[in-house]
N, C-alpha and C positions, 0 to 999 in steps of 0.2 A: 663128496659124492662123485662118481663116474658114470660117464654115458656109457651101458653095457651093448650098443646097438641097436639095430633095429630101426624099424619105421617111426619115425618124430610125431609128437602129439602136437596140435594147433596150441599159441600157447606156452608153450615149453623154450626152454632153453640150454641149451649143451656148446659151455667155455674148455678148450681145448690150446691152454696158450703154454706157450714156450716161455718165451720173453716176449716182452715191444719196449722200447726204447725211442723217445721222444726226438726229432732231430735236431742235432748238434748237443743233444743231452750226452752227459760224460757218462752215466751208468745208464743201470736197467730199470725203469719203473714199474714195470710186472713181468714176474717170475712163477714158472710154475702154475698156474691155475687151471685148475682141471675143477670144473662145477656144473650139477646137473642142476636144473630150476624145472619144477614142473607144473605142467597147469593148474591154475587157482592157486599155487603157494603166496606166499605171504612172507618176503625175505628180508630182514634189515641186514643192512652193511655196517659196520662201526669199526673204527681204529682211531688212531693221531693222524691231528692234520700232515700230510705229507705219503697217507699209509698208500695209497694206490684208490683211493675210492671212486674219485670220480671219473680217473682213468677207467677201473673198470666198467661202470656204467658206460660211458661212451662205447665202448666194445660194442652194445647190445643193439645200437640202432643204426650201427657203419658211422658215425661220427671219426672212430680209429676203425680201420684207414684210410677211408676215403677223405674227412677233412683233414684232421689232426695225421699227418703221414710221420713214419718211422720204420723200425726196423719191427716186422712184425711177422711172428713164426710160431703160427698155430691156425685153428678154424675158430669162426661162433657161429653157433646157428640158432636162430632166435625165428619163432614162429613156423619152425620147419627152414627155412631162409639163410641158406650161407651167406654171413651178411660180406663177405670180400665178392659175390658175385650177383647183389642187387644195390639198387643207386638208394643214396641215403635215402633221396624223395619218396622211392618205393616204400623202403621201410619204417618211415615215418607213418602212412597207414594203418600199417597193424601196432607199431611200437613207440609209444608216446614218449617223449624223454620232457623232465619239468628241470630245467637246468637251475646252479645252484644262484644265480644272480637272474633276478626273472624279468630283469628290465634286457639279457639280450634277447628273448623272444616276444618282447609285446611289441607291434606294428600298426594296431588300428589306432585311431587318432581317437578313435569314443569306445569305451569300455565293451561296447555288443558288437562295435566293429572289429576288435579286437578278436573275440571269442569267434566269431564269425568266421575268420580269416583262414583258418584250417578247413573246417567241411567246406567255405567255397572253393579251395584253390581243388578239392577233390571231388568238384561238381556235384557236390548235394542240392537234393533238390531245395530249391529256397521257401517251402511250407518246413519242410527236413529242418532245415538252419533254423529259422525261427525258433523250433520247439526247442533244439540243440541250446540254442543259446539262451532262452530261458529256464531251461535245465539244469547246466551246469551252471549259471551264475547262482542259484538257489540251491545247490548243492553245497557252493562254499564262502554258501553268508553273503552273496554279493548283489541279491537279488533288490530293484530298487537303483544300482547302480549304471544300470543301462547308458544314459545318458553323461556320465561323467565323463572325463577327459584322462585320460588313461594318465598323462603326464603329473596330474592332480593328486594321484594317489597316494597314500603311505605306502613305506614300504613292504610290511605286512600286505597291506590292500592287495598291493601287486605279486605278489608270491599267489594268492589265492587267485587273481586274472587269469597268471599262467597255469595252474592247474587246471582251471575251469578252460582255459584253451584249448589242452591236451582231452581232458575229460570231453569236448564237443565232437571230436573225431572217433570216438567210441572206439578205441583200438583193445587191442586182444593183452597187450604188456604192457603197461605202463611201469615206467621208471624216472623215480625221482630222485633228485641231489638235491641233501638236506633240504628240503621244501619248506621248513618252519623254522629256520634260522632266526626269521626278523619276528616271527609271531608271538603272541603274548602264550602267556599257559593254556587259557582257555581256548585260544586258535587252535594249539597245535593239537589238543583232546579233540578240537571240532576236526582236524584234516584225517586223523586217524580214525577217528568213528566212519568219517563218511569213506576212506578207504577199505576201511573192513565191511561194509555195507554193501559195495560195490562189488567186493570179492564173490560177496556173499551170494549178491544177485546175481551179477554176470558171470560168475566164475575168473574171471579178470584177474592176470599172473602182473603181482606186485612186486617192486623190487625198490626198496628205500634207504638210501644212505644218511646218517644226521649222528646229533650226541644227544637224542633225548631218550636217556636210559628207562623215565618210567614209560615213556610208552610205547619202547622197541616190548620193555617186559611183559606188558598187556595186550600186544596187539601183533607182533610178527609170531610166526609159526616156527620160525629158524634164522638163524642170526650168525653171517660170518664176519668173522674181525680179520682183519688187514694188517700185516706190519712188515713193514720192511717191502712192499710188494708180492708177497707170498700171503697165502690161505693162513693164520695163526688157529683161529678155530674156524669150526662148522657147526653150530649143534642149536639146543634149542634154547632159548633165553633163558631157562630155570637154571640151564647146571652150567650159564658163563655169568649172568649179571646176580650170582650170590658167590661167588669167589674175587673176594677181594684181591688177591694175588694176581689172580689174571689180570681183572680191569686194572690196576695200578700198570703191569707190566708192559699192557697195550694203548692206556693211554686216553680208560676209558672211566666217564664220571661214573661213582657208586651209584646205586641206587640209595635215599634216603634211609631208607630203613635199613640197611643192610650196611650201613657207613654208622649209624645209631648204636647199634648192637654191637659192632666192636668196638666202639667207645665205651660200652656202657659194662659188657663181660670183659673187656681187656682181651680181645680177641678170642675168646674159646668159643668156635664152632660160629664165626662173626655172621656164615651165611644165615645162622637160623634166625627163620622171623621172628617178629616180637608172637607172635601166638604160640608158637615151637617153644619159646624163652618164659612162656610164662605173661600173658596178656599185663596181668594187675602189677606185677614187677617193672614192667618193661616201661608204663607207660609210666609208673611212680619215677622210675631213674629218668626220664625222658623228664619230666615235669622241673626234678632236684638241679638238673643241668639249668635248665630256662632261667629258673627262680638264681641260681649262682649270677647266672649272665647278668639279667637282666639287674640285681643290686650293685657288682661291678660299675655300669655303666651309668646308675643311679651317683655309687661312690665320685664318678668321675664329671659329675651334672658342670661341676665349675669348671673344667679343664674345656668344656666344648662351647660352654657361652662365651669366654673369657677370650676377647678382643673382638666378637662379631656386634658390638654396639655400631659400626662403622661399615654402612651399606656400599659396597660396591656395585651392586645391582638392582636396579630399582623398577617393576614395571607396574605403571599405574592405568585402571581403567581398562587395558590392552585389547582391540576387537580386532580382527582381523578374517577375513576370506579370500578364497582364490580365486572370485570372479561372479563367484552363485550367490545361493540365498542362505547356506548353509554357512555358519559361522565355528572358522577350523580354533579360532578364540573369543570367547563371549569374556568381555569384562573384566578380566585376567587382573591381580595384584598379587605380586606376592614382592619380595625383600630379599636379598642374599647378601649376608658379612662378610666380611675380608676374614680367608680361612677357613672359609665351611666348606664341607664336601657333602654335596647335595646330589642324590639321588630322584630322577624322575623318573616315573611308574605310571601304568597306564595301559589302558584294552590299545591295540591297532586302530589308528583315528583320534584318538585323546584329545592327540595337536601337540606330542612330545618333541619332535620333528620342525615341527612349526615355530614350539616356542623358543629353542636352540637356535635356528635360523634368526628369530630378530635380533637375537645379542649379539648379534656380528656386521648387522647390517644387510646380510642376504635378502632378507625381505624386512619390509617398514609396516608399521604396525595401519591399518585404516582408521584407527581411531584410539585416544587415547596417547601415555608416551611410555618410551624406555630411556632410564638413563642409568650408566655405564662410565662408573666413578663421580659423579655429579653430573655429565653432562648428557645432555640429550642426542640420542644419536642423529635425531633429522639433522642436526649442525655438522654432522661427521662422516667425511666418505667412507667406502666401505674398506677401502686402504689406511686409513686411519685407524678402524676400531681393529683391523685387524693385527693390529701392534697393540692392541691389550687386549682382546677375546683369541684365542686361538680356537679353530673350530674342527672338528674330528668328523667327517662325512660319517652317515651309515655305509655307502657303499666305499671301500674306499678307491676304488677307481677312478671315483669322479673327483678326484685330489691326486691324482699320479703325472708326473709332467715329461719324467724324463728317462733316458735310457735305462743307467745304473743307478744303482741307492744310492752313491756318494754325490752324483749328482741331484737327486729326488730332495735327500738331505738340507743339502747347500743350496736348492732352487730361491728358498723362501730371503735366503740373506744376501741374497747376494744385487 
């Protein structure tokens, strides 16, 4: 879409970009964009990692160029607001950005201090804040958490702070990068409901980037995909997330059902739904696939007990908290063989995070033990176990040490 002129709607947004290229970046990482966004839409962004996405977002609130500087040759104007001729801090007002790691924008030391932090630095009144920050932490599930310790949180947890941050400043545009990354299924159903909610009521111009195709399908109004730093599509979710050709070529996951169906027809006509395809067909062949699986994996019963008699990981009793009365492990046991590949699962809060953490030694259990090949970890510094647990942060910045990869690489052996 193209801005055809005229006087700007509050709200609104008009991308007029040439290129912008990152500095000391050898190419261009956005090319071409020309996009109108208009009051109250509802836009998801989707591509491969790499497509231009969060670049583009940045655009929208002066982050590029006033933080992130380069070479940059075009206009945005977002809210009416040439953002190359107002200071990011202005534009922070009307245009909320939910960045895609939500630990770089949290700064209160307690969860309401936090949410807080925005309307005071823009002189709300402090009856105003109050309500503010009891609003939006019960807008994204967080209500009750007032008092917590921002640093305490799950990772999920903190992705909904940040939102609830942005959402306390009551801004006209909110944009987010991939905001439900760390969230479980039911989070990420809960951040889009309460964004479409918000659209609904406030009229409030959304703008989302992420890879969660069912609910770009349910919930954006217009969806453009990114590739190569150019526009690939514009259009509305029905005629790009039931073409499988496309999402393959951009790098984007199917939708279930529409990845189902060309399995099940051998591709003919893969976008149509199971109801287009014949409801009682659809879900028989859906059923025949399960039932194949699931005997497979019955056949193979002996192949996946076979050598896990021999516990490598043992946690007995396990209780642990981070300080409160709130217990992030009650009583905890479970067993793991040499050779299992174990999967945890778990709502935001579980203690999936937590329980990962003691098998390394990161944190020590308050009661109860772990032991990690026989031995008990209280006997084992955390340099020790970590020559037989190797541990995969969620973020992983918070494990990056050095300049280049080959360095990053080599840190650990050396």
């Amino acid at each position: 879409m193209t801005h055809t002129g005229g006087e700007m709607e509050r709200g609104s947004i008009v991308i007029k970009l040439a290129n912008f290229r990152y500095q000391k970046a050898s190419g261009d990482t956005l090319r071409q964009i020309d996009l109108e966004i208009k009051k109250g839409d509802f836009v998801g962004v989707m591509g491969r990692t790499g497509a231009g996405k969060t670049t583009v977002l940045m655009l929208l609130n002066g982050l590029i160029p006033h933080f992130f500087e380069g070479k940059f040759d075009g206009t945005v104007f977002s809210n009416t607001m040439n953002t190359r001729k107002y200071r990011v801090q202005t534009l922070a007002r009307f245009i909320g950005l939910v960045m895609q790691d939500p630990e770089t924008q949290i700064f209160g030391r307690t969860v309401e201090e936090d949410v807080a932090f925005g309307p005071s630095n823009f002189s709300f009144p402090r009856e105003r804040i109050d309500f503010l920050v009891r609003k939006s932490l019960a807008t994204v599930g967080l209500e009750g958490f007032e008092k917590r310790l921002a640093s305490e949180l799950s990772g999920g947890e903190k992705q909904r702070l940040a939102i609830a941050g942005v959402l306390a400043m009551e801004p006209e545009i909110i944009v987010l990068d991939e905001p439900t990354s760390e969230l479980d299924p039911s989070g990420r159903e809960e951040i889009y409901r309460l964004l479409s909610n918000l659209r609904e009521k406030e009229g409030t111009t959304l703008i989302i980037s992420g890879h969660d195709t069912e609910e770009m399908a349910k919930y954006v109004d217009r969806l453009v995909v990114l590739d190569g730093g150019k526009v690939a599509c514009d259009d509305v979710p029905a005629n790009i997330l039931t073409d499988l050709d496309v999402m393959s070529r951009y790098g984007i996951r199917p939708l279930e059902t529409v990845e189902m169906s060309d399995l099940i027809f051998a591709g003919n006509d893969a976008h149509v739904t199971a109801t287009a395809a014949g409801e009682e067909e659809f879900v028989n062949k859906v059923s025949d696939i399960y039932s194949i699986s699931a005997k497979k994996v019955e056949e193979r019963g002996d192949l996946f007990s076979e050598g896990y008699s021999t516990p490598v990981i043992e946690v007995r009793d396990v209780s642990f908290s981070y300080g409160g009365e709130i217990l992030a492990l009650d009583h905890l046991n479970i067993g793991i063989g040499r050779g299992e590949f174990v999967a945890l699962i778990g709502k935001n809060g579980a203690g999936k995070t937590t329980f990962s953490k003691l098998l390394n030694g990161l944190i020590r259990p308050n009661a109860g033990e772990v032991r990690i090949n026989g031995r008990n970890i209280e006997r084992l510094t955390t340099t020790e176990l970590s020559r037989e647990v190797g541990y995969v942060f969620q973020n992983p910045d918070h494990q990056i040490f050095s300049a280049t990869v080959r360095d990053e690489v080599a840190f650990g052996l050396g």
